[in-house]
C-alpha positions as CSV (number, residue, x, y, z in Angstrom):
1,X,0.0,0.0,0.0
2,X,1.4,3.0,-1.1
3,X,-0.3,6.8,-0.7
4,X,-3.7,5.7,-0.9
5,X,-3.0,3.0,-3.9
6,X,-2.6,-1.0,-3.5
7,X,1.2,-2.2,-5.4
8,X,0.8,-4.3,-8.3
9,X,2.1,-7.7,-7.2
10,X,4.9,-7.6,-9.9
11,X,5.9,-4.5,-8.0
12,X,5.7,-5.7,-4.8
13,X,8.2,-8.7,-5.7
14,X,10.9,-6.5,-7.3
15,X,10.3,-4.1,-4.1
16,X,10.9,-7.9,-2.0
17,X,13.9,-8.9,-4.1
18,X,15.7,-5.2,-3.8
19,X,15.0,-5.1,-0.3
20,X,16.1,-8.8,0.4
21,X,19.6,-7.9,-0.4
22,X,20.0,-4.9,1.6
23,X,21.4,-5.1,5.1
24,X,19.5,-3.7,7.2
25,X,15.4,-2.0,6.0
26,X,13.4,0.4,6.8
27,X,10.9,-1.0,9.2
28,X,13.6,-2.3,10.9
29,X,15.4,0.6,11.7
30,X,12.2,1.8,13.1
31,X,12.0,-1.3,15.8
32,X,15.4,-0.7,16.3
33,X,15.0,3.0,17.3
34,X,12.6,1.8,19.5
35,X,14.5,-1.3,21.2
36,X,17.2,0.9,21.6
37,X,15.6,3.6,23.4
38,X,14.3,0.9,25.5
39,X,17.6,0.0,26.4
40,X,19.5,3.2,26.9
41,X,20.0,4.8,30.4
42,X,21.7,7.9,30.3
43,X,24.1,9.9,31.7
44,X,23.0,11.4,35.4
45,X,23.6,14.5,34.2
46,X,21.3,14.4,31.1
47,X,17.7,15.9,30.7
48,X,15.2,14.1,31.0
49,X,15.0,11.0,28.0
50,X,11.6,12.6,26.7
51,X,13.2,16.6,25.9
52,X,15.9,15.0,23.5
53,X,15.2,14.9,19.7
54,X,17.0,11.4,18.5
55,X,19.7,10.9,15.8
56,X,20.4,7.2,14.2
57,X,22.5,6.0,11.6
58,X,24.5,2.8,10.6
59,X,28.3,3.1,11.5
60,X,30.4,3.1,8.7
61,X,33.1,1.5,10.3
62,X,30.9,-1.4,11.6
63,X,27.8,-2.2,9.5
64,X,26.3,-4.0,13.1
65,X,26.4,-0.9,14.9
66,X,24.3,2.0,14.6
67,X,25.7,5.4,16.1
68,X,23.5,7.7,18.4
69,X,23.3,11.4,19.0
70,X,20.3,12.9,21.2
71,X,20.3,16.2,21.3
72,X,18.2,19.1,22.8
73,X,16.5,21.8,20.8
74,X,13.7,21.4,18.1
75,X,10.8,19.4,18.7
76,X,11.7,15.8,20.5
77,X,11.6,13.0,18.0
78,X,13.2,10.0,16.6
79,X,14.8,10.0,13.5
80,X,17.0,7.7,11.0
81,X,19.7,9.5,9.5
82,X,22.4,9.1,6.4
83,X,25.6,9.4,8.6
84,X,26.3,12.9,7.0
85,X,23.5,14.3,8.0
86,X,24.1,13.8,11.6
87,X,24.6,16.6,14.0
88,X,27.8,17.3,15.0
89,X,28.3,19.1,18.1
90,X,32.1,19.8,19.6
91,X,31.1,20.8,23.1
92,X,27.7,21.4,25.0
93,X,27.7,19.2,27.9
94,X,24.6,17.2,28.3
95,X,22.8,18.8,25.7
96,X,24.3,16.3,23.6
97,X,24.5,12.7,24.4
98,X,26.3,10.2,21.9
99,X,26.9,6.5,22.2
100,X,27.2,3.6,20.0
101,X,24.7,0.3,19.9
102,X,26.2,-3.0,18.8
103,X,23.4,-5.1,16.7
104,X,25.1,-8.6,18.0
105,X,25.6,-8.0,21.5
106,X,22.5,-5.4,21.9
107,X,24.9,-3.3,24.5
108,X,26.0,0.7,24.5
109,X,29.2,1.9,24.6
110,X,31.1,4.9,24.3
111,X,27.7,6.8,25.8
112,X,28.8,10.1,27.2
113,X,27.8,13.7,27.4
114,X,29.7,15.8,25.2
């Protein structure tokens, strides 16, 4: 289903075959967002978890790691990210937080203010 208009199965199964052969989709950076945001605790000094608007995208030096940045300012939200797009902030304390999440283990590191 897409905007209001059922795909064509021929569609649909060049869509299936495209997608099979990519690493990582769509949906499922969505569930990941959301697993890790369940699975984040952070910094004692940070805001509160709900005030930070948050930044995904796949490492490029480690396709099974995605790198994080939540950051205050603009409205709080989750969002998947092409790795140059991501914000890059050189100071600002807590207002930033970054840390990386390892697909195979499911653990943080590197999570610090910046």
């Amino acid at each position: 289903y897409i905007e209001g208009q059922l795909m064509k199965p021929a569609t649909f199964l060049i869509a299936a075959m495209l997608l099979g052969g990519c690493a990582h989709s769509l949906s499922g950076e969505e569930g990941l967002m959301k697993a890790i945001e369940g699975s984040v605790s952070l910094p004692k000094e940070a805001a509160p978890f709900g005030r930070y608007r948050r930044h995904y995208t796949w490492a490029k030096d480690d396709p099974d790691t995605v790198m994080a940045v939540y950051a205050l300012g603009g409205k709080p939200k989750r969002l998947w990210l092409p790795e140059d797009e991501m914000p890059i902030v050189l100071d600002g304390g807590c207002t930033v937080v970054t840390f990386r999440y390892h697909l195979k283990s499911k653990l943080i590191s590197d999570l610090r203010c910046n």
